[in-house]
N, C-alpha and C positions, 0 to 999 in steps of 0.2 A: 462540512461534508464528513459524514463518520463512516461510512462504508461502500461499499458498490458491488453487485452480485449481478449476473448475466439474469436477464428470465428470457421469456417467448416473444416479447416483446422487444427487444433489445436489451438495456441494461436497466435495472433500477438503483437509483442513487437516494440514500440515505442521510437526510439532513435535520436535525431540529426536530425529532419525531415526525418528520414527514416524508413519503415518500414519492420521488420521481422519477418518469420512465424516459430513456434516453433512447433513439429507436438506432442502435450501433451497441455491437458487444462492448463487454466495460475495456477491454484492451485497447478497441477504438477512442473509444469515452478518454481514457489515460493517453493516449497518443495527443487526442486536440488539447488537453490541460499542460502535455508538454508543448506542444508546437506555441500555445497560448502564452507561454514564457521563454521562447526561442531557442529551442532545440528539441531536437528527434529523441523520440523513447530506443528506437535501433542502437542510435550515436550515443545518448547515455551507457543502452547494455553491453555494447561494444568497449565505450571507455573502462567502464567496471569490469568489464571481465579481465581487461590488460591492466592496467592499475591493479586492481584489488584481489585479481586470479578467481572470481567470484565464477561457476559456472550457471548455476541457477535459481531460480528464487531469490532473482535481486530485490530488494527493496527499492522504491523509485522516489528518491527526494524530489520535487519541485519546487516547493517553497517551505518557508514555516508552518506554514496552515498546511500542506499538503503533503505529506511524508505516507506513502503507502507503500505497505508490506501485503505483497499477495499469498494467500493460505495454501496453494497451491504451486506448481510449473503456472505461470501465466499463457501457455498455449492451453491448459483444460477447460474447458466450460462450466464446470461447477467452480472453478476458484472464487475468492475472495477478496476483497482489497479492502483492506482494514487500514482508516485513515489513523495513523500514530497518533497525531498529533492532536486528535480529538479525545482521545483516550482520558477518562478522569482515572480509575483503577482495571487492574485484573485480576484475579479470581483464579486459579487452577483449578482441577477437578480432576483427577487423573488425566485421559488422555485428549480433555477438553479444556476449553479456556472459556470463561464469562470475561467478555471484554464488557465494561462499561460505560460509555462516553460522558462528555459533559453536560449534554441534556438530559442526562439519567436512561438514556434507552439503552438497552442491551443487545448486543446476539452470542452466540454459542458458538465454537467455532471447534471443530475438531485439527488439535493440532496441538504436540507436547510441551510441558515447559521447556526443555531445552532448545527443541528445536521452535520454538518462540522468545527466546532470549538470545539465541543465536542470532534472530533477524531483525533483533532491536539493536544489536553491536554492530551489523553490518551496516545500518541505518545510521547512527553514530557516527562509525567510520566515512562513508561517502559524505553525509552532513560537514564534517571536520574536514574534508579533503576540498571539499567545494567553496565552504569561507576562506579556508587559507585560500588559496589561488586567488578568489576574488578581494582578498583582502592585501595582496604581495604587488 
């Protein structure tokens, strides 16, 4: 899965150069993928924000394959949810990013280097807080 964007339809999910429509906004969409590996997206943003003082624009680990960074506040409707973990390179462009995946598809994403490197450290960060624990 490399991306997921809200439409009129519910959500569309980007996989493989194909795309599918999921008939629940992508927030909902991220809710079942967390509930599908046993815990709440609330209960995560809750723990990150007291652990990690993160206010918003968490990034939401679930697994290896599934590390998503929302382009936005995740309450907007146009956000984004750019799967990390899909990511072959990125591209700056001033105030845009060409993300690339591993299936070669692309999208555009408006949103800065910094504050897109900012959300690859916090991504990082929860990633590394999550193995230790499950690893201790």
């Amino acid at each position: 899965m490399n991306y997921i964007v809200n439409s009129k339809y519910g959500c569309d999910i980007y996989q493989e150069k194909t795309k599918y429509t999921h008939k629940a906004s992508s927030i909902s969409y991220i809710k079942l993928l967390c509930i599908s590996y046993l815990f709440t997206l609330e209960g995560y943003l809750t723990a990150c924000r007291k652990v990690f003082d993160y206010k918003y624009k968490i990034p939401v680990y679930i697994a290896d394959h599934l590390q998503f960074i929302p382009t936005k506040s995740i309450k907007q409707m146009d956000v984004i949810w750019i799967n990390y973990a899909e990511i072959k390179r990125f591209i700056v462009e001033n105030d845009m990013i060409l993300m690339i995946f591993h299936d070669e598809s692309q999208i555009h994403i408006k949103m800065t280097e910094k504050a897109w490197l900012k959300q690859i450290r916090r991504l990082d960060m929860i990633k590394s807080y999550k193995v230790k624990h499950f690893h201790s």
